[in-house]
C-alpha positions, -999 to 999 in steps of 0.1 A, spaced: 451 681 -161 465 713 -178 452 747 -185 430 756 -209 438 789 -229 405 811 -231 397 840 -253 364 854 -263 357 822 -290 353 800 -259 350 821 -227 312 819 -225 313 777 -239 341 770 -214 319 788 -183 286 778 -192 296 737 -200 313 731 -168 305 723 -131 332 741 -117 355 766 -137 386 787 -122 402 813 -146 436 828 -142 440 863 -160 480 869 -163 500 884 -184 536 874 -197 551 908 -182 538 902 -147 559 893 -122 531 877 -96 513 857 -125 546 841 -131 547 832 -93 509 820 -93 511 801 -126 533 768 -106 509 771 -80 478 771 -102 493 743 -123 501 721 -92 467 723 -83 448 716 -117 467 684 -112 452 678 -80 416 688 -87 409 667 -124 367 677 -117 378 713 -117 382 731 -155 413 753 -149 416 783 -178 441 809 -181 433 846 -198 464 866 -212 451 899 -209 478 911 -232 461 887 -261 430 892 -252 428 926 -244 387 930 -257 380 897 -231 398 914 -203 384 951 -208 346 932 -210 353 917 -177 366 946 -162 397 935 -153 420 960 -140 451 942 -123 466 909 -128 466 882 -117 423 880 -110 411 846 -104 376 842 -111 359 814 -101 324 800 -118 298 773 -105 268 763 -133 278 793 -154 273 815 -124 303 840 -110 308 831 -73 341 845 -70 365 871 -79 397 882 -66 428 901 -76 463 893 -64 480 865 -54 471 832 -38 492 807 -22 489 773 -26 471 769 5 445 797 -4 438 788 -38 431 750 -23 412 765 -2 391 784 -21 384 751 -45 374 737 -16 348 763 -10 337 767 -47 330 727 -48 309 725 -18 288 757 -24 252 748 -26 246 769 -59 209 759 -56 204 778 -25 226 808 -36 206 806 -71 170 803 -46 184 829 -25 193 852 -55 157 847 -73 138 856 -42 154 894 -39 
């Protein structure tokens, strides 16, 4: 499965309509996105129930200032619409499977429960 580009026509559709979503914020001047991107290809092939996006920051500077995104790359990571992680930097193959791992078998309910109740 490939990346889907996201800007501000689709961000909220793309988060919102999906089980699991993982977004990529690069930019084609930044050394580390250029390093993460094979890595975060490899494994949108690998994890076809996972929606994989990808932000430039540089095209989309309005989505990237909204989202407070100060250094590249930031993977954010949604569940039901709902941000359950953020991270700047870069991930290694083995972190970013990792991390899909986690995302998938997070009981949103409970953390949805848990976040009604306080």
């Amino acid at each position: 499965m490939s990346t889907t580009e996201l800007n501000k026509d689709n961000f909220a559709s793309t988060v919102e309509d999906n089980e699991v979503v993982l977004i990529d914020f690069w930019a084609e001047w930044c050394g580390p996105c250029k390093r993460f991107s094979p890595i975060y290809e490899e494994a949108a092939t690998r994890n076809q129930d996972v929606t994989f996006a990808k932000v430039d920051t540089e095209a989309n500077q309005d989505l990237a200032g909204a989202l407070e995104i100060q250094s590249i790359p930031t993977i954010m990571a949604f569940r039901r619409g709902n941000l359950v992680f953020r991270q700047s930097g870069l991930l290694n193959g083995k972190q970013l499977d990792d991390l899909i791992k986690q995302i998938k078998e997070l009981d949103i309910d409970a953390l949805l429960k848990e976040q009604a109740s306080s």
